[in-house]
MARDO-773386 format. One record per residue (C-alpha): residue number from 1; residue in one letter; x, y, z. Coordinates in nm, 2 decimals. Layout:
<atoms>
[atom NUM; 'A'; [X; Y; Z]],
...
</atoms>
This chain:
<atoms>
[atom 1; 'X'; [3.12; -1.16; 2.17]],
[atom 2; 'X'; [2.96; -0.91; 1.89]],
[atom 3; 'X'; [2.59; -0.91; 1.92]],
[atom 4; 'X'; [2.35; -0.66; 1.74]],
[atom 5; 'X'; [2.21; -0.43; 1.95]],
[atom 6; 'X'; [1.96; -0.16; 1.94]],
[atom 7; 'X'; [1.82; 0.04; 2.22]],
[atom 8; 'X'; [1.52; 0.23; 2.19]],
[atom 9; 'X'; [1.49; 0.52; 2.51]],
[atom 10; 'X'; [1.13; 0.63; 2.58]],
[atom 11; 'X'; [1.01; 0.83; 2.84]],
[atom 12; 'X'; [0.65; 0.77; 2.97]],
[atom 13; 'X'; [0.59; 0.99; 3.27]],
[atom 14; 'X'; [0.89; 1.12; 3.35]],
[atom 15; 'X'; [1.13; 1.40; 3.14]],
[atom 16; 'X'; [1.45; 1.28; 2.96]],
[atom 17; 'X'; [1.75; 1.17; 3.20]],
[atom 18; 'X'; [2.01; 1.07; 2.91]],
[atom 19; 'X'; [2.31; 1.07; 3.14]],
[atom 20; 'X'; [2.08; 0.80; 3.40]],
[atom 21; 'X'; [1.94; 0.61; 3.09]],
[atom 22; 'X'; [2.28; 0.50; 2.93]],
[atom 23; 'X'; [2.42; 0.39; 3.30]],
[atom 24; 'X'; [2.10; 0.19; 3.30]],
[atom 25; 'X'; [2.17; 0.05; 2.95]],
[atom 26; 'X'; [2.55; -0.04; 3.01]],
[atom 27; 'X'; [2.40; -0.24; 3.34]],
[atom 28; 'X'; [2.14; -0.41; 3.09]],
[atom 29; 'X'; [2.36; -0.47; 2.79]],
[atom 30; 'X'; [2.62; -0.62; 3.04]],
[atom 31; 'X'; [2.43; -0.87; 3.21]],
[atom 32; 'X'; [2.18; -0.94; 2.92]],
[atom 33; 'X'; [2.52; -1.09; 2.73]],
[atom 34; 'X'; [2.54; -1.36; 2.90]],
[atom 35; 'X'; [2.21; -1.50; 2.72]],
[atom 36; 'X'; [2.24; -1.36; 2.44]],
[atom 37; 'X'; [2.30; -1.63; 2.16]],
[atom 38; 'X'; [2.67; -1.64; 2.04]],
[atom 39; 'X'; [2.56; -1.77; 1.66]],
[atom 40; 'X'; [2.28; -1.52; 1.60]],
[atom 41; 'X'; [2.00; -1.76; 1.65]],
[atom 42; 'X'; [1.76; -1.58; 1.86]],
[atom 43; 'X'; [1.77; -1.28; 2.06]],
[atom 44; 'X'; [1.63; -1.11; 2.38]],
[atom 45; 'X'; [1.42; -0.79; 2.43]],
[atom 46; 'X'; [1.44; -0.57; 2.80]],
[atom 47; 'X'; [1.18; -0.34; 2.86]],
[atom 48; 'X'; [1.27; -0.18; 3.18]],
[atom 49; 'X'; [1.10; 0.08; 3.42]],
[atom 50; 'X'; [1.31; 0.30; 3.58]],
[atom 51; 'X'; [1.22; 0.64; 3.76]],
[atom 52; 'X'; [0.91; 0.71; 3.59]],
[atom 53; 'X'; [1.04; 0.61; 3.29]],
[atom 54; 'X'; [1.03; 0.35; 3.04]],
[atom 55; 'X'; [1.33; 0.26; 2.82]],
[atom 56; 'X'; [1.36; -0.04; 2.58]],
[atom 57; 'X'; [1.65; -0.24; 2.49]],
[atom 58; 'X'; [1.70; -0.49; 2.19]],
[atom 59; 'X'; [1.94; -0.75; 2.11]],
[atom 60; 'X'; [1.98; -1.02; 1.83]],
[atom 61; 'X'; [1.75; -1.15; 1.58]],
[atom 62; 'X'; [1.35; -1.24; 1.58]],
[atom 63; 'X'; [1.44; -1.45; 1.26]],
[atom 64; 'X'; [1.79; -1.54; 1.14]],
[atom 65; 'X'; [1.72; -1.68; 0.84]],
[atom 66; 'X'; [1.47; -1.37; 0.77]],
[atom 67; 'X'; [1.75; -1.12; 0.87]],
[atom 68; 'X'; [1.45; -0.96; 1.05]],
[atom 69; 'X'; [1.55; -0.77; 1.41]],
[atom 70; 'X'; [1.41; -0.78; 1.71]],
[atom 71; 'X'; [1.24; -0.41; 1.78]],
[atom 72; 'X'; [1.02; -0.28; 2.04]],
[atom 73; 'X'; [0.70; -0.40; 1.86]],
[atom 74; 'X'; [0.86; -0.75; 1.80]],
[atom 75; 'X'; [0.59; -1.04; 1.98]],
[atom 76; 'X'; [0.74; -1.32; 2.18]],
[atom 77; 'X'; [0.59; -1.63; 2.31]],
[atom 78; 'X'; [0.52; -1.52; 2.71]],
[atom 79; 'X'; [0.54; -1.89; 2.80]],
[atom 80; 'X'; [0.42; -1.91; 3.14]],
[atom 81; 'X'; [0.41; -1.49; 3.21]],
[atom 82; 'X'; [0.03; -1.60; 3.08]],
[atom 83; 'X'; [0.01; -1.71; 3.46]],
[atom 84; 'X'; [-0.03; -1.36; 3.60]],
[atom 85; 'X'; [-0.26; -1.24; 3.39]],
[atom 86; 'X'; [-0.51; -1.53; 3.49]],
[atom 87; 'X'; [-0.40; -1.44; 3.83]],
[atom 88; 'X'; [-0.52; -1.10; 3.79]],
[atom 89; 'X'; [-0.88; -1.23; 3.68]],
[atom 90; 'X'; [-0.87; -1.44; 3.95]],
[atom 91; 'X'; [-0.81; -1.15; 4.19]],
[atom 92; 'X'; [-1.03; -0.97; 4.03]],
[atom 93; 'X'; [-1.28; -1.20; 4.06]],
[atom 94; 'X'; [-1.22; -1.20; 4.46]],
[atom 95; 'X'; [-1.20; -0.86; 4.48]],
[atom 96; 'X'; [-1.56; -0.82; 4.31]],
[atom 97; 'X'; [-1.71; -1.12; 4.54]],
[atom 98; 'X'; [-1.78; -1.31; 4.21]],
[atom 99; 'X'; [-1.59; -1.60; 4.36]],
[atom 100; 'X'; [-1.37; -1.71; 4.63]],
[atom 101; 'X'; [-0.97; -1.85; 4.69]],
[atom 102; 'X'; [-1.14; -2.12; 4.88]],
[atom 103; 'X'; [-1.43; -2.24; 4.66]],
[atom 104; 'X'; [-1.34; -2.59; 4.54]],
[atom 105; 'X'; [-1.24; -2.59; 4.16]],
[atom 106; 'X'; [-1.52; -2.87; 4.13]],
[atom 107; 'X'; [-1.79; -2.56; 4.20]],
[atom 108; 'X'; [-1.77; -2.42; 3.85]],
[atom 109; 'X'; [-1.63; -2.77; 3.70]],
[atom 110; 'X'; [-1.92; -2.94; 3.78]],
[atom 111; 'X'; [-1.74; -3.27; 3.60]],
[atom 112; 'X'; [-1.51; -3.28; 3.86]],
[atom 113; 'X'; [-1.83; -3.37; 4.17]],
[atom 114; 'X'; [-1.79; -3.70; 4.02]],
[atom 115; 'X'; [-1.41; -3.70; 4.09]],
[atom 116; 'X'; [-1.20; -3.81; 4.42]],
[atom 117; 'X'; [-0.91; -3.62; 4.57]],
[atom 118; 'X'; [-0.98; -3.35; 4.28]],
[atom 119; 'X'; [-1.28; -3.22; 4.48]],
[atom 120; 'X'; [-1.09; -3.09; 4.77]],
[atom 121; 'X'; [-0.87; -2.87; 4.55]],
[atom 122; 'X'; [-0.95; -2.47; 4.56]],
[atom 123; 'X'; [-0.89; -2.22; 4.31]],
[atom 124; 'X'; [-0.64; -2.03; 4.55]],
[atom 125; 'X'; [-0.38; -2.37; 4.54]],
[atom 126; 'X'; [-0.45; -2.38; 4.23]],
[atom 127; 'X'; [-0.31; -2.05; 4.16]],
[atom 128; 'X'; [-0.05; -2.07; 4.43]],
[atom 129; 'X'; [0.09; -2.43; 4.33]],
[atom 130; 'X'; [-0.05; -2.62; 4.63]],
[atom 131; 'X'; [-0.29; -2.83; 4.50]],
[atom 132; 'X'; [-0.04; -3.12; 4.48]],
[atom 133; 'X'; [-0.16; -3.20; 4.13]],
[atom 134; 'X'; [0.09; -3.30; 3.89]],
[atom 135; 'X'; [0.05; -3.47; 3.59]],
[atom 136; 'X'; [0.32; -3.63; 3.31]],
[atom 137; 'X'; [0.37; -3.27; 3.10]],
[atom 138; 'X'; [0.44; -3.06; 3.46]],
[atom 139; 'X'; [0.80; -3.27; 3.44]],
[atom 140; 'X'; [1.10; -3.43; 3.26]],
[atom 141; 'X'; [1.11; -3.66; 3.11]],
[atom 142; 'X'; [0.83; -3.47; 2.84]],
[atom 143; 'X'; [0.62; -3.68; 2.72]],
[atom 144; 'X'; [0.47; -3.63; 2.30]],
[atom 145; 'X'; [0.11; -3.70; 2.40]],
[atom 146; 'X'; [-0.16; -3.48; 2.57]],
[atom 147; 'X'; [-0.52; -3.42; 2.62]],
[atom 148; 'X'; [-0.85; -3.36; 2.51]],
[atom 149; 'X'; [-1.08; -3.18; 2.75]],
[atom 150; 'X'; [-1.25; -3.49; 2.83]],
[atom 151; 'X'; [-0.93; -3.69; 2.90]],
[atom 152; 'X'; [-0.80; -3.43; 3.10]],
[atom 153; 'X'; [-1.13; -3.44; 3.31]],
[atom 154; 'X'; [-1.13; -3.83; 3.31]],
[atom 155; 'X'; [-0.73; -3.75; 3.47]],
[atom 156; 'X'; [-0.84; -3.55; 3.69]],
[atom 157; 'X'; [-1.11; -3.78; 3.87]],
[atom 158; 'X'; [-0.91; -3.99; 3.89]],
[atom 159; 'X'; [-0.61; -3.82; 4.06]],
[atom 160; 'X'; [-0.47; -3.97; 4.39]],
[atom 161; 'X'; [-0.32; -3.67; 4.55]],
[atom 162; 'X'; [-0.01; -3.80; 4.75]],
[atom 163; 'X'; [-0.08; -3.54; 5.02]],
[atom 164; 'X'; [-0.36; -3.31; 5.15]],
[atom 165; 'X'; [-0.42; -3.01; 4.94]],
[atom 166; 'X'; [-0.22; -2.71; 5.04]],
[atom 167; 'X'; [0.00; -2.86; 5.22]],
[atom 168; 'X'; [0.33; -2.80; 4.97]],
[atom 169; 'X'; [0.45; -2.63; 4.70]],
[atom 170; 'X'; [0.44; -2.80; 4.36]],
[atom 171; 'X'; [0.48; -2.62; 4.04]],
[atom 172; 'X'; [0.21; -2.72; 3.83]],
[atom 173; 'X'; [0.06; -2.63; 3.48]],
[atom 174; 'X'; [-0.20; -2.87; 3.46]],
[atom 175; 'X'; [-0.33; -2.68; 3.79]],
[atom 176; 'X'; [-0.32; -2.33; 3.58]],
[atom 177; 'X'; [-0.53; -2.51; 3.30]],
[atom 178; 'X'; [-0.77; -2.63; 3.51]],
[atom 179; 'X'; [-0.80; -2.28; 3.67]],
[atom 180; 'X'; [-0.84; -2.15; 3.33]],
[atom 181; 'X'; [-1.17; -2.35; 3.29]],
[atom 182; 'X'; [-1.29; -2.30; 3.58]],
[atom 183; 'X'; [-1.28; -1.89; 3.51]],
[atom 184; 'X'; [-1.44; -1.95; 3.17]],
[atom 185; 'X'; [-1.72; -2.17; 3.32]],
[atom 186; 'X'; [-1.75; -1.91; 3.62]],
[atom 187; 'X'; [-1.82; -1.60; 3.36]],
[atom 188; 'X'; [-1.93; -1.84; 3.05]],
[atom 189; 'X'; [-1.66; -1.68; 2.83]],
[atom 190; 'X'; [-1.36; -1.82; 2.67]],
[atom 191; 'X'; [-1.00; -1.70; 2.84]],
[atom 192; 'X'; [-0.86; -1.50; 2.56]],
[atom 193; 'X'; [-1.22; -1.25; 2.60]],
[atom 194; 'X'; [-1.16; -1.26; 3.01]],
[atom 195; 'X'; [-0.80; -1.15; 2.95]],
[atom 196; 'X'; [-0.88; -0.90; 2.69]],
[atom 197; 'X'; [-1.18; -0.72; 2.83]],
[atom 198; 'X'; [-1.08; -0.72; 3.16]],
[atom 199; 'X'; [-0.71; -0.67; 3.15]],
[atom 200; 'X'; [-0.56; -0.55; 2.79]],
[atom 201; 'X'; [-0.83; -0.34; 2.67]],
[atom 202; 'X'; [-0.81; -0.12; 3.06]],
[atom 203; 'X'; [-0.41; -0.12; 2.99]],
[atom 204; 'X'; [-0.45; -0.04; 2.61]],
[atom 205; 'X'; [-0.23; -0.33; 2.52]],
[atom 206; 'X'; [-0.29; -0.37; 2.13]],
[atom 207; 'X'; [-0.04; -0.62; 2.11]],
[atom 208; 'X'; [-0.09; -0.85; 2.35]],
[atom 209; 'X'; [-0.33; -1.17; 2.25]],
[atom 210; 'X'; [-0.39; -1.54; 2.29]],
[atom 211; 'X'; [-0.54; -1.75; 2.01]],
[atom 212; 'X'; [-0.78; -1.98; 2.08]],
[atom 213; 'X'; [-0.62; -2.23; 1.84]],
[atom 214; 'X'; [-0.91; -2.30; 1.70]],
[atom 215; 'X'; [-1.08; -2.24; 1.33]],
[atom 216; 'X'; [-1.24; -1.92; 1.46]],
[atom 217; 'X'; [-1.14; -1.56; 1.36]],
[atom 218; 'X'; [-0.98; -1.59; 1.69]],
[atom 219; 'X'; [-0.84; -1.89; 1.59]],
[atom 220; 'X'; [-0.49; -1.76; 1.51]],
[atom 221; 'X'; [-0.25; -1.49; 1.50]],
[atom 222; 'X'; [-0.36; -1.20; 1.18]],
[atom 223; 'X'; [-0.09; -1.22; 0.90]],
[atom 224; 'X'; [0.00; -0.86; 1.02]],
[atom 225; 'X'; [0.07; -0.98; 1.41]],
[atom 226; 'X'; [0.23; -1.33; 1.26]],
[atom 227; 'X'; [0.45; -1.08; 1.08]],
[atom 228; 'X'; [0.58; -0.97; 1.40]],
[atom 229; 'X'; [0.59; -1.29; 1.55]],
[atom 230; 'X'; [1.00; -1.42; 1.64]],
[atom 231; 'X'; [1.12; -1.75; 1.51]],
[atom 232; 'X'; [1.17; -1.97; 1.80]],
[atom 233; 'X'; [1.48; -2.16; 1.83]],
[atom 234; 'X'; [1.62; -2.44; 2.07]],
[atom 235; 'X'; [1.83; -2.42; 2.32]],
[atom 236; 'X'; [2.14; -2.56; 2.04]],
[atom 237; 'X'; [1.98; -2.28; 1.74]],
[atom 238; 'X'; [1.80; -2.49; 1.60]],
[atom 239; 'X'; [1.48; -2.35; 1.44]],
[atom 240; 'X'; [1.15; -2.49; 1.63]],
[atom 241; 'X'; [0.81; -2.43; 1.45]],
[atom 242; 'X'; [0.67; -2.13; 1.31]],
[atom 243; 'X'; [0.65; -1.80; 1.44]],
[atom 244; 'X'; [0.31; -1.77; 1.63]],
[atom 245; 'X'; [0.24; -2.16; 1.59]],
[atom 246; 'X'; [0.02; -2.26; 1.82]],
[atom 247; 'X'; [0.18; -2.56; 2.05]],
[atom 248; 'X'; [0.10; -2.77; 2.41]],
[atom 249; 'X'; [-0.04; -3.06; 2.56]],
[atom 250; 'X'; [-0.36; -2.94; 2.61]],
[atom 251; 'X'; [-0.63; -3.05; 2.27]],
[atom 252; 'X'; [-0.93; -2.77; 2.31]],
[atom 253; 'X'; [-0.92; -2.35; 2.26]],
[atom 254; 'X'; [-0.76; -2.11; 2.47]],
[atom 255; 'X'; [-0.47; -2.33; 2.62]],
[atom 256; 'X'; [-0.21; -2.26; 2.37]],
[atom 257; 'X'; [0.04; -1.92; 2.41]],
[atom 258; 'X'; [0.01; -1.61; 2.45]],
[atom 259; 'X'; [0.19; -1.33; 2.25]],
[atom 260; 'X'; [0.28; -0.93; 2.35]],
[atom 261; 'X'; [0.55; -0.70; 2.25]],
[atom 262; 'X'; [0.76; -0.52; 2.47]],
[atom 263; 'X'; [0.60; -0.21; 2.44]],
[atom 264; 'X'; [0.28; -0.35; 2.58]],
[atom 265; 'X'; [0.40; -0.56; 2.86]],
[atom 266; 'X'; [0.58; -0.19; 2.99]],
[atom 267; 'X'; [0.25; -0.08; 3.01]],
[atom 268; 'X'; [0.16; -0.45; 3.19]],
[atom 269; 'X'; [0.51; -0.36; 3.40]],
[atom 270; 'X'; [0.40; 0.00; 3.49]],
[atom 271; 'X'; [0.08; -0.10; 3.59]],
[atom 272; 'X'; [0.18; -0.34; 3.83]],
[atom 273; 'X'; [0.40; -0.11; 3.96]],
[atom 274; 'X'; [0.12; 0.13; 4.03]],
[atom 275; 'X'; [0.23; 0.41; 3.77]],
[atom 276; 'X'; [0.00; 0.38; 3.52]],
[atom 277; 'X'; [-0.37; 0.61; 3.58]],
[atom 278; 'X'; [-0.58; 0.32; 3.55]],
[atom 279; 'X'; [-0.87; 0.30; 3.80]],
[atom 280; 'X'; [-0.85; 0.25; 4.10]],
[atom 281; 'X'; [-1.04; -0.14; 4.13]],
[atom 282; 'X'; [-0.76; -0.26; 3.92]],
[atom 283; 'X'; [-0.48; -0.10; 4.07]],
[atom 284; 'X'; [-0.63; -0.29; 4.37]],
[atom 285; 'X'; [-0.61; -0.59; 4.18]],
[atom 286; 'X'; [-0.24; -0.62; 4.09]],
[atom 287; 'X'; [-0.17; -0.51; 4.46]],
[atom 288; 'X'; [-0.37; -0.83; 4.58]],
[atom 289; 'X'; [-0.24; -1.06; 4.33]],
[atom 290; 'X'; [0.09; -0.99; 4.49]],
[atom 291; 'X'; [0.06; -1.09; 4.82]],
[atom 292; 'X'; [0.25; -1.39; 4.95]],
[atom 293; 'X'; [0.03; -1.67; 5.00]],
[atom 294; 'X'; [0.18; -2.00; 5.09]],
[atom 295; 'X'; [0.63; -1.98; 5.23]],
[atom 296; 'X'; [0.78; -2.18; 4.99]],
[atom 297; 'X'; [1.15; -2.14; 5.18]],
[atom 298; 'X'; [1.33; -1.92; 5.43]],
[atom 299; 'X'; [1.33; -1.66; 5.16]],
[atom 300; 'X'; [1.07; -1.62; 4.91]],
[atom 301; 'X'; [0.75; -1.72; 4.90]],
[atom 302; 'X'; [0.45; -1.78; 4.70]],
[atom 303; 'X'; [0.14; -1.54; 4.54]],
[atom 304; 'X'; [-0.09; -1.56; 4.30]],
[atom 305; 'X'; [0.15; -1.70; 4.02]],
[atom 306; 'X'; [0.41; -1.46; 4.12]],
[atom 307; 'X'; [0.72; -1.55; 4.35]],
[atom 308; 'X'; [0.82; -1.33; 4.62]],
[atom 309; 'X'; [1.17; -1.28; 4.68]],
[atom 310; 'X'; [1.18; -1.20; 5.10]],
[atom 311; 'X'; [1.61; -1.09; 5.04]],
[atom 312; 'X'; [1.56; -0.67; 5.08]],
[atom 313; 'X'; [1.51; -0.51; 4.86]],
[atom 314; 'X'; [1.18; -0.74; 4.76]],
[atom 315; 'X'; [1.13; -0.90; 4.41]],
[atom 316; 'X'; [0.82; -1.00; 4.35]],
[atom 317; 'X'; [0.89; -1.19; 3.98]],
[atom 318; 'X'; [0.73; -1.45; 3.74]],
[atom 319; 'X'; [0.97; -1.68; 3.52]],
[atom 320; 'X'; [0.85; -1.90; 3.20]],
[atom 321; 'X'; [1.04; -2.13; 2.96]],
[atom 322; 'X'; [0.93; -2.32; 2.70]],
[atom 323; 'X'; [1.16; -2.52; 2.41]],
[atom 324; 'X'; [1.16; -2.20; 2.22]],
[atom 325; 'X'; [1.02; -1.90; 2.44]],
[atom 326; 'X'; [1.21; -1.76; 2.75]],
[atom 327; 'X'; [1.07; -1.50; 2.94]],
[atom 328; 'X'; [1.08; -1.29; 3.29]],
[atom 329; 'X'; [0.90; -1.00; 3.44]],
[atom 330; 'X'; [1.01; -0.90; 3.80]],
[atom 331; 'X'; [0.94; -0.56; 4.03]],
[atom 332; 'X'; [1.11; -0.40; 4.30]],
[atom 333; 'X'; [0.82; -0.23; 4.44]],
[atom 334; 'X'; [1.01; -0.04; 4.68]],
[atom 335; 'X'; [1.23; 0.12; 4.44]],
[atom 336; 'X'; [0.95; 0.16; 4.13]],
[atom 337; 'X'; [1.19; -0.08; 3.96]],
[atom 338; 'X'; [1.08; -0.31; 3.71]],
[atom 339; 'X'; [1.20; -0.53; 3.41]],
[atom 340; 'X'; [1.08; -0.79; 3.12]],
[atom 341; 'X'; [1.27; -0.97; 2.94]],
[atom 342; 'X'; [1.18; -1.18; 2.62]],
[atom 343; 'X'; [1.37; -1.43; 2.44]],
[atom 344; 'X'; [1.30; -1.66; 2.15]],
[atom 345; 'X'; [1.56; -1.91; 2.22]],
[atom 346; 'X'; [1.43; -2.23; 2.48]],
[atom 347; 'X'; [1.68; -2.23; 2.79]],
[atom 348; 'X'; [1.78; -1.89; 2.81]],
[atom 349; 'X'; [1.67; -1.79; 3.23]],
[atom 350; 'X'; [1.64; -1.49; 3.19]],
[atom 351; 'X'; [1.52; -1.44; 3.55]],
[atom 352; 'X'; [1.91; -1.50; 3.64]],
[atom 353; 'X'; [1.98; -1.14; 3.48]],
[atom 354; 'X'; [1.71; -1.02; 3.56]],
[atom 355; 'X'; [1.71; -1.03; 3.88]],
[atom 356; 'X'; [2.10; -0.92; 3.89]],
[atom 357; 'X'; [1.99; -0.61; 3.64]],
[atom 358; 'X'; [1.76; -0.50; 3.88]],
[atom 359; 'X'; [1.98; -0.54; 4.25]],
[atom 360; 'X'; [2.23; -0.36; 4.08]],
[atom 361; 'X'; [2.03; -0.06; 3.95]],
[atom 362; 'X'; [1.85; -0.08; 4.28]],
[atom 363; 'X'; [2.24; -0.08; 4.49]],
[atom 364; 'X'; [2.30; 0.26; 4.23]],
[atom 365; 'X'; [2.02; 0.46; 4.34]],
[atom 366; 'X'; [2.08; 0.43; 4.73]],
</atoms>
């Protein structure tokens, strides 16, 4: 299979290790193959973390049609990787004492009082997929119709859970919207401003944003970051909206996507791998966002939107997939390992190589 491919080597921290940095890209370029599209529609970005340093490898096309590469500065729909960094409020929040895991979602979604079952749902299921809510557009078969914000809150009230809160595992994106507004009532600012002040701006990630979707200045992506926006394509190459077009179930601002290049989710990576010199209270933050919260199996278990892999050497990762978007980010905290990978193509899973990339780099270093 012939592929374009360009790989970009830059070191962060750490001084140059050529010889180390092409064995890590023959790993990569190896395993990344596999989901890399055959006809050239699509492509996939790796920004890896290795031994202090940061190296970046590109494959395929942002826009076939375009004859436009992927680069390092290419943005890519982070389909669900926008869980983790509303996790990161959220444990920034805890740490701070500005809220609880165990207040009730209806505390700062005062509609909710009004509900049933919804009222006994906290903000740590929520974020930990055990509030047992699940609504048509969590599932297959997906449905073409969605909500406003008061027909979600008119759902939600009247929700029947089928079990107690807490009491199992059920991935859920409804729950991760709700959590969303109950962060932007709890600081009476809308999502993409929590995430930006509080999380990009710290990291210096210029790149990363989420339009509201609205007719604000916020409302959209800027011509020049639309520019650098892939093409998303289904899973059989065929083209699937525009690049940056804001899509989802959800009717109001801030519950669309969110967009970052892979030179600023290294920085995202490195921080959460505790190598960047940010301070201290954040550093704190990542560290609490990844502890296991609720055992999902015999070997992995859940945090705050990431997954723990309990197998030595840990993973602690974070898959998303959308029609046109696949992404993964996963860290091997024990061996400052670390990888993203973005791809503009729907059904890539990318956390399958991903996790392979980063076992065998892991096997190589023993």
């Amino acid at each position: 299979m012939r592929f374009l491919v360009v790989a970009t080597l830059t070191a962060l921290i750490a001084g140059p290790a050529i010889g180390a940095d092409r064995h890590a890209e023959r790993i990569v370029t190896r395993h990344i193959a596999s989901i890399v599209p055959p006809d050239g529609s699509g492509g996939v970005a790796v920004a890896l973390r290795i031994e202090g340093r940061s190296l970046f490898f590109n494959y395929g096309w942002a826009d076939r049609a375009g004859k436009r590469p992927i680069t390092t500065d290419t943005l890519f729909n982070l389909a669900s990787l926008r869980k983790v960094f509303e996790t990161t409020l959220l444990a920034q929040a805890v740490r701070n004492g500005e809220l609880e895991l165990d207040d009730p979602v209806a505390k700062y979604v005062v509609e909710l009082q009004r509900g049933g079952d919804i009222r006994q749902v906290t903000l740590g299921q929520l974020a930990t997929h055990t509030s047992g809510l699940l609504l048509p557009q969590d599932h297959p078969p997906w449905p073409h119709w969605g909500y406003t914000l008061p027909e979600f809150i008119r759902t939600l009230n009247a929700w029947t859970a089928d079990k107690a809160p807490g009491q199992r595992h059920l991935y859920t994106h409804a729950g991760f919207i709700l959590l969303q507004l109950a962060l932007e009532r709890r600081y009476a600012m809308p999502i993409d401003e929590l995430i930006e002040q509080r999380v990009l701006r710290p990291l210096g990630m210029t790149s990363t944003m989420l339009p509201r979707g609205d007719d604000s200045p916020r409302g959209r992506l800027t011509p020049e970051y639309k520019s650098r926006a892939v093409q998303g394509y289904a899973d059989n190459g065929e083209p699937i909206g525009q690049p940056g077009e804001h899509t989802g179930y959800y009717h109001w601002p801030g519950t669309g996507q969110m967009y970052s290049s892979p030179r600023d989710m290294i920085a995202f990576l490195a921080a959460n791998l505790d190598e960047l010199p940010v301070e201290q209270s954040l550093r704190d933050v990542m560290a609490l966002a990844h502890r296991d919260v609720f055992r999902i199996g015999p070997r992995n278990s859940q945090a705050l939107a990431w997954e723990i892999s309990d197998k030595e050497p840990t993973i602690i990762e974070k898959y998303g997939g959308l029609n046109n978007a696949s992404a993964y980010i996963g860290i091997m905290p024990s061996r400052k390992l670390g990888i993203v990978i973005l791809g503009n193509r729907g059904n890539q899973y990318p956390n399958e190589p991903g996790r392979r990339i980063l076992l065998e780099l892991a096997a190589a270093r023993e």
